[in-house]
N, C-alpha and C positions, 0 to 999 in steps of 0.2 A: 877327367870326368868318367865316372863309373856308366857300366850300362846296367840298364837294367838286368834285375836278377832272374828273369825269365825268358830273356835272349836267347833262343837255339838258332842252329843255320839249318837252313833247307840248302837242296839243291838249286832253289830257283831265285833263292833269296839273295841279295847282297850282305856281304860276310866280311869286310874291307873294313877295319874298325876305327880307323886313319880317315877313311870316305862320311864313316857316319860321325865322326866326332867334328869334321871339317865341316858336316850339315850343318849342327847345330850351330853354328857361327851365322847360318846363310840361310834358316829356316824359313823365317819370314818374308822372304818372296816365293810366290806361287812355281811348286816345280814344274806344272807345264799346266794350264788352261787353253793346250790346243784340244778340240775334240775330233780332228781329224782321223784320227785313226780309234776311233772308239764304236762299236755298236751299241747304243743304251737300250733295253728295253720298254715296253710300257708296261703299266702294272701287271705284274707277274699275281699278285694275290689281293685280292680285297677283305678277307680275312689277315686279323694280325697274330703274327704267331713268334714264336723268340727270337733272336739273332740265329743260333746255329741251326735252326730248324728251318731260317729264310735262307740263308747260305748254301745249305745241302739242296735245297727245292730247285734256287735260281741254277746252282749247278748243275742240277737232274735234266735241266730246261738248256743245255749248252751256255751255258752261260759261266765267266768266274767266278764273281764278284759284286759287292755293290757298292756301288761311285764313292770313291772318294772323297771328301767336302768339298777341294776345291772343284772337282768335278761338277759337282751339283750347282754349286754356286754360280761358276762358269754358266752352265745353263739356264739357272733361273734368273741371271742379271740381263745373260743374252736376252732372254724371253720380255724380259721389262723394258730394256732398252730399245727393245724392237729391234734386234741385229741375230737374232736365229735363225739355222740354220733351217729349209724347210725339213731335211728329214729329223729332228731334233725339234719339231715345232710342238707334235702332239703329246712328246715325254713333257713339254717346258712349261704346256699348257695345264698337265695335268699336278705337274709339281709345284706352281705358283697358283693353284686355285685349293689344294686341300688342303683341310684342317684334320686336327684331330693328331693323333699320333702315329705318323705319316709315317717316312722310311727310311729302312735301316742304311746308314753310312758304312765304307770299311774304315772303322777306324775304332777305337777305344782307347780309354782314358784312364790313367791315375793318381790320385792326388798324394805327393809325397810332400807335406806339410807345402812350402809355397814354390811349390813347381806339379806343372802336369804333364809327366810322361805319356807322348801320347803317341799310340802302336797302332802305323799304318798296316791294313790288308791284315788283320789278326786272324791267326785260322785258332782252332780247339778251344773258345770261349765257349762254354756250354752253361743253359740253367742251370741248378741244381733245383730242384725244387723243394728239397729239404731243408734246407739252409734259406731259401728263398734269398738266394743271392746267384751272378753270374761267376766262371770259377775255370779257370782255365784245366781241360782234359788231359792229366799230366800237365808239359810243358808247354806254356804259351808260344807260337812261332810268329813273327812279322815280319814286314820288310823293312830293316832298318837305314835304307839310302832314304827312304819315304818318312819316316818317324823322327819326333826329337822333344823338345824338354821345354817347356814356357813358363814364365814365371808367371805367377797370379797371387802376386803377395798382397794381399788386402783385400780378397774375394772369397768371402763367405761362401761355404758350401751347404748344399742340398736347400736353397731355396733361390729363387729367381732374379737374378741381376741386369742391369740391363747392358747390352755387350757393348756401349761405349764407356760402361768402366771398367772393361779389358783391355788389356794391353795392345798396342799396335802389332804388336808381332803376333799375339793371339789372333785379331781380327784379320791380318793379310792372310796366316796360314791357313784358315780356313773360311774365310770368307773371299779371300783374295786382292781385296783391296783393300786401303786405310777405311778406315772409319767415316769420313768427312765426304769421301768416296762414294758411296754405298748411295741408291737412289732414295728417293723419299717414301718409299715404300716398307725399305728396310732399316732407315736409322733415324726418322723423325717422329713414331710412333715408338712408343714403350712398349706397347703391346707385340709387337712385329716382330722387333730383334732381342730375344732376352737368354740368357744361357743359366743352366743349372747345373752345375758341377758337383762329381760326389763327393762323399765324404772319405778321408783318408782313410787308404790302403787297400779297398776293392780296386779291379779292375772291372770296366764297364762300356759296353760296346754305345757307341752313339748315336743317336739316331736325330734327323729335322723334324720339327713339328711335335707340338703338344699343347690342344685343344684346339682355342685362333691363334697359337702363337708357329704359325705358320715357317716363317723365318730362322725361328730359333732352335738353338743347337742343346740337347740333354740329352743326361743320362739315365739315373733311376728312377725318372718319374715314368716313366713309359715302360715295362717289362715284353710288352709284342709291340710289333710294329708290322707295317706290308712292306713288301718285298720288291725290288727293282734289281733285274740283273744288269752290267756292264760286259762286253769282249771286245779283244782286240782285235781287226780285221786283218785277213790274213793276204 
């Protein structure tokens, strides 16, 4: 399996191409839903502003990053379930109650005809505003132990699906559990859980939430979003 063409290693990065190709066999269970060792923040911005421009801010703010999906999801099921954490209560509160085009994931998405490569913790994704498209600054860098490849053969792009006709392995890797799983909050309402995927060959940073679709996971429909940081505690 090829990697992607925009693959660099960082220092910090996993670089083990054996590790990441052994992932993609094993994607589809959640690589950790503990949040024990995580600080999330609370909204960092109520202004929506682009991915790399939220990225640089939450960082400015000590912060790395912003949550991962299953990170998120971890929290918002916790929050539903009633089984959150109290310091994790008022981030869980504030992300199971907004609408609108809520906040940015680390993660982005590619559609290479019926698979979607998809790049945990992307750093140098930048607007373009000329293009009015997002566009990696020189080379795109991710963490590829965290990233892998899903098929989504029969899912129309750039208009709104409903995500139980995404694949099982779509919905654990970022939602974290199957489908059938998921409370009635998130997968008996159309409205709740829906995904928009783009269209082949951009890459595109991902964010939750767009408009009431609270739940749901897209791409270009939202170009700003607000900002939540994530770090690890030391």
């Amino acid at each position: 399996m090829k990697l992607p063409d925009t693959f660099v290693p960082e220092k910090n990065l996993e670089t083990d191409i054996d590790r990441l190709l052994s992932n993609k066999k094993k994607f589809y269970q959640p690589y950790s839903t503990s949040l024990d060792n995580l600080i999330v923040s609370d909204q960092l911005s109520v202004e929506t502003i682009y991915f790399d421009e939220s990225l640089r801010k939450i960082q400015e703010a000590g912060f790395e990053r912003h949550l991962l999906p299953w990170e998120s999801f971890t929290i918002i099921l916790g929050y539903i379930d009633g089984k959150i954490k109290n310091e994790f209560h008022a981030a869980a509160k504030d992300m199971a109650s907004s609408f609108g085009c809520t906040e940015w994931l680390s993660m982005a998405v590619k559609r290479d005809r019926d698979v979607l490569v998809c790049y945990a913790n992307p750093k140098n994704l930048v607007w373009d505003d000329s293009s009015k498209i997002y566009k990696p600054d020189g080379i795109l860098s991710f963490d590829p132990a965290l990233s892998t490849e899903i098929s989504i053969k029969g899912v129309p792009s750039e208009e709104w699906v409903d995500l139980k006709r995404l694949s099982e392995d779509f919905v654990k890797y970022f939602y974290t559990r199957k489908f059938e799983e998921l409370p009635d909050e998130i997968n008996s309402n159309d409205d709740y859980a829906q995904i928009f995927l783009p269209a082949e060959g951009g890459i595109w940073p991902v964010g939750r939430g767009a408009n009431w679709l609270k739940y749901s996971l897209s791409t270009s429909t939202c170009l700003k979003r607000i900002s939540r940081g994530v770090k690890l505690k030391k």
